[in-house]
Each structure stands twice: as C-alpha cells, then as structure tokens.
N, C-alpha and C positions, 0 to 999 in steps of 0.2 A: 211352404203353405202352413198356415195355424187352422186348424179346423176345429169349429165349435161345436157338437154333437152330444149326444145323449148312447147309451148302448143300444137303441133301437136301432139304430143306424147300422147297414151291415157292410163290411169292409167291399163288397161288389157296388155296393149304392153309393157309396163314398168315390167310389173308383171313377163310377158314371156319374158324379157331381164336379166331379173335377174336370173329366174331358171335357164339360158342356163348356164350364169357365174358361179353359183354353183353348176350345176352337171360336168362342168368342172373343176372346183377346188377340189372338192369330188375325180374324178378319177384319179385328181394329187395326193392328198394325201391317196387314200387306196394304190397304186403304193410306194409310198415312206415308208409309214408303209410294205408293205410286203417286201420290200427292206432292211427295216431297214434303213433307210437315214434318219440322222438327218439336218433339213434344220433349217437356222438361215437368222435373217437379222438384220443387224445394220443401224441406220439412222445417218449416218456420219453427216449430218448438221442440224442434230435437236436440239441443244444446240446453234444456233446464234438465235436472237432475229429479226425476220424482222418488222424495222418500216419505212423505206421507197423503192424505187423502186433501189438505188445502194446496199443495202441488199440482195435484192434477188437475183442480179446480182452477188454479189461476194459468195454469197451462192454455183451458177450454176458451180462456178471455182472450189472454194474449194472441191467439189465433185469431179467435174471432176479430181483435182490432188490425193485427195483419193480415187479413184476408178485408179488412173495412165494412165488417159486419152491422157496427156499430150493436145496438142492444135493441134492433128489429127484427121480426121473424124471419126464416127461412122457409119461402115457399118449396122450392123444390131442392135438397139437399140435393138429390142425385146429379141434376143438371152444375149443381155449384163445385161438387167434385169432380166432375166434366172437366168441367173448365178450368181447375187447377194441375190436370193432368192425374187425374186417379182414372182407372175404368170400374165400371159398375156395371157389377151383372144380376137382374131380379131374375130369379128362376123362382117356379111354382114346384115344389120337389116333397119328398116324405117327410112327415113330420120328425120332430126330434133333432134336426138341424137348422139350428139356426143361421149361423153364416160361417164366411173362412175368407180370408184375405194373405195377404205377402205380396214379393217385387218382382216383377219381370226381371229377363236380362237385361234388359234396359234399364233396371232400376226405377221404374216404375210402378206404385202400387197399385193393387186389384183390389176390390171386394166381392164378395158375391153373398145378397142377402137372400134367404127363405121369405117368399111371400106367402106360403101356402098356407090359409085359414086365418091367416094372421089380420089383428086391425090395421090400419094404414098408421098409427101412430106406434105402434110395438116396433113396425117396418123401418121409422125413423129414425127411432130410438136406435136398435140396432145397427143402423148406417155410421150412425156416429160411434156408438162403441166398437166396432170394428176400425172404424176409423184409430180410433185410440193403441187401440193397440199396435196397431203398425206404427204411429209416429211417435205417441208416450217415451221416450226413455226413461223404461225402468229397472232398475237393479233388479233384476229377480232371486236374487240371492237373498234380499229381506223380505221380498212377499213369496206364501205359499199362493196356488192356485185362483182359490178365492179370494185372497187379498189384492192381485191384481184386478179379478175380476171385477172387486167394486172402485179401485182406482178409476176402470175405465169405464164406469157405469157413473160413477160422478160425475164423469172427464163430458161423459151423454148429454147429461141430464143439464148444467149449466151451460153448455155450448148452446143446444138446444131452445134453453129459457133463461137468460138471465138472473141473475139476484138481486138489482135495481130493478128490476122491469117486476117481480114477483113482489119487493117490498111495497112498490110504487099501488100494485092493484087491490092488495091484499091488508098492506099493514102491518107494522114490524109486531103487535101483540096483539090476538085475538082469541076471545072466549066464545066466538060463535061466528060462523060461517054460512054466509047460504050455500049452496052446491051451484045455483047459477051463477055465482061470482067464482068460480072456479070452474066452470062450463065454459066462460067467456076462454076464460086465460086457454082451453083449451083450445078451443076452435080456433084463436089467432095462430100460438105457435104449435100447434097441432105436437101436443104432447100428451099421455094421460092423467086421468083424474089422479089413478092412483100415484102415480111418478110426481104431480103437482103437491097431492095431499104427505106423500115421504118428504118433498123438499120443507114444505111448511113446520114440519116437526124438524125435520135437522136443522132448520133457520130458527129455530126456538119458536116462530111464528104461534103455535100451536104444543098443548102439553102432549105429552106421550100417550093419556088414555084420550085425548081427545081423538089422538090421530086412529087409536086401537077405535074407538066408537064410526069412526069412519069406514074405514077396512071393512069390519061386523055388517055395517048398512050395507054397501056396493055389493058386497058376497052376500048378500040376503035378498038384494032387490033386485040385483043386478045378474047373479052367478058368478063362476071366477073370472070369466074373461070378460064379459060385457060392463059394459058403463054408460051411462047418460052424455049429453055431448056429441058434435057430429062437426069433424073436422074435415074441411072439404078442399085441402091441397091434394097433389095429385102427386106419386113418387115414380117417375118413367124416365128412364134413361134414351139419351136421343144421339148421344155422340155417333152412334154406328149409321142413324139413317141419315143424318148431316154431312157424314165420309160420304155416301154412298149417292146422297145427292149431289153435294161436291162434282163427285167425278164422272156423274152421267152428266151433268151441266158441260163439261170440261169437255167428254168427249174420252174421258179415257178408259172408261170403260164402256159395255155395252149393256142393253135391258136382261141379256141371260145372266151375265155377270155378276148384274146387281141383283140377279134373281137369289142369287146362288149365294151370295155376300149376306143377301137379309134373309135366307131361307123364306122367302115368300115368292107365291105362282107368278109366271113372268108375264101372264096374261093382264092379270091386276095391273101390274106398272104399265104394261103397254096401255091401259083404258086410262092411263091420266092418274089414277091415283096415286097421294100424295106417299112419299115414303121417309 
C-alpha cells in the first residue's frame, strides 16, 4: 500500500483507513467468487519507461486511446475504473489524507480516495493521480519524492483534459482571457480553474506573470480553496451495489446477506429500494 498523508495523520487513523479499504475489497471479491466473475486488469502503459515529465504526459494519451477515450470528457472516472477492473473506495475520513492505492492478491488495483471537504474536482483529479502511480513505471532511482509527485500530477491533469481539446477552446497565444471561457472548459471536464489556468502557462498559452495575476485574483476573490464554476458530474462508485444486485436477482444470496455485504438496514431492501 502507498499511502499519501500529511503528519496529521496518526498511525491509529491510518491503521482504521486501511481496514475500511479492505473490508471493502473483501466484500467485492467474496461477491465476485459467489458470482463466479472472473476479473482481470491489464496495465496498458506499463511497458513505456518514464524518465521525464513529456513521458508521463504521453503515457496519460496512450491510455486514454487504449481505453478509447478519444479527447471527450470523463463523466464518471470511478465508474470507468470499475469497469477496467480497478476498485474504488471514497471514504469521508480526516483531513490530511488524501488517498492510497496498491494490488490485491489477485493483482488487482485499489484506490481509496479522501472525499472529506474536498470539491468534486480536487476528488478527480486525485482519482487519477493515484491512478498514476500504480500503473506509471517509474525509475525511482532518478526522481526524489516530489519529482514523482508531479510526474503523476501531469500524468492527472492531461488524462483528465486533453491538450487538443485545451488548444482548440482557448488558443495556442493569449494576452487576455475571460474566466467564463475557462469556466466552460471546466464544468465540461470537471477539472479546476486553477489546474486549467497551470496548464495554460505550461502550454505557453499564457506568460508566467499572466498566470501569477490569476492565482492573486482566485485567492482574493475566491479564498484558497474555492473558485467560480460549478461542475455538475457525480464521482460514486457502484461496482459493489451491481455485485450485490447481481446476486439477489440470481438467488444467491439473501436480503440479510445483502444487508450485511452493503452495510445498509435490511429493512430498506426489503421496502424495494434500490441498491
């Protein structure tokens, strides 16, 4: 397990962020054994080599065209690592922890991202940097800590959003910018202003005090964490109540079972509601 934390984090809270991820994983895979569901995952770009930061960048593409993303948004990331065979787990947990991912025995990846306080676009952003890091091969022998860090924070940020799809709205040179034309860009692929307005200066799009007069604004008008813009995808993982309808359908389990499976009241399920 890579666990990404701050010192606030205390080695008890860590202990009980972990059980939570593995008895969620546990009741994904006793569900898929009584299903008989063979699950598989392939790391389509874990055979490129990343030794600098247009590596991980073109790593982020190559994926996306093997996964046949094409350069359209991603409504729900979680559900699309679903279905590739990753599990995802959102827990609401203490702050200071962002997420942590690694393989089952089965060699299968997890994540588990922090949603607590967080906007739903920091939540995305994170899904894929963790992503990154499990599948990225990278020499860690040439990057220190934070060197990987922004490997896989690039690896985010274009997965994410394109660099045709950014030139295409924006403009390969611009001395002026409204913020509703980078409002747009975000509410489509629900990524931040500020993670839009970084990519704009690293694409030359924009000079570098252009980009600092930006920053200055958002943290003036906005505080540090909030922003203009209101991206309305949703990030909820379904894989476990899809097992779990599966096999109440099937007969192979029962309404306690499933109670027990989704930690929700077995009274609910019995009134018909959906799960």
């Amino acid at each position: 397990i890579s666990f990404r934390k701050n010192s606030l984090v205390s080695v008890t809270q860590q202990e009980s962020i972990e059980e939570k991820v593995k008895d969620y994983i546990e009741r994904i895979s006793e569900l898929e054994d009584l299903l008989n569901l063979k699950v598989s995952f392939t790391n389509h770009i874990g055979h490129i080599s990343i030794t600098n930061n247009s590596d991980s960048i073109n790593a982020a593409y190559y994926l996306r065209d093997k996964w046949g993303l094409g350069t359209y948004p991603i409504n729900n990331l979680v559900n699309l690592l679903e279905d590739k065979g990753i599990r995802v787990f959102l827990i609401d947990e203490v702050d200071g922890f962002d997420g942590l991912s690694g393989f089952t025995q089965e060699n299968l990846p997890f994540l588990a991202i922090n949603t607590s306080d967080k906007p739903i676009e920091r939540i995305r952003f994170t899904i894929i940097h963790e992503l990154a890091h499990l599948m990225l091969n990278i020499d860690n022998s040439q990057f220190n800590k934070k060197g990987v860090e922004v490997l896989c924070h690039n690896f985010s940020s274009h997965f994410i959003l394109p660099e045709s799809t950014l030139i295409k709205s924006i403009g390969e040179k611009r001395s002026y910018i409204r913020i509703a034309e980078i409002e747009s860009i975000k509410e489509d692929y629900g990524i931040s202003l500020r993670a839009i307005i970084t990519r704009l200066r690293d694409s030359n799009i924009i000079v570098g005090s252009t980009y600092s007069k930006w920053m200055v604004y958002l943290s003036k008008t906005y505080g540090r964490k909030k922003e203009p813009g209101n991206y309305k995808g949703v990030e909820k993982p379904r894989q476990l109540s899809r097992l779990v309808n599966r096999a109440l359908a099937e007969g192979i389990i029962s309404l306690s079972k499933a109670s027990v499976l989704l930690k929700q009241d077995v009274n609910e399920l019995r009134r018909g509601i959906d799960v």
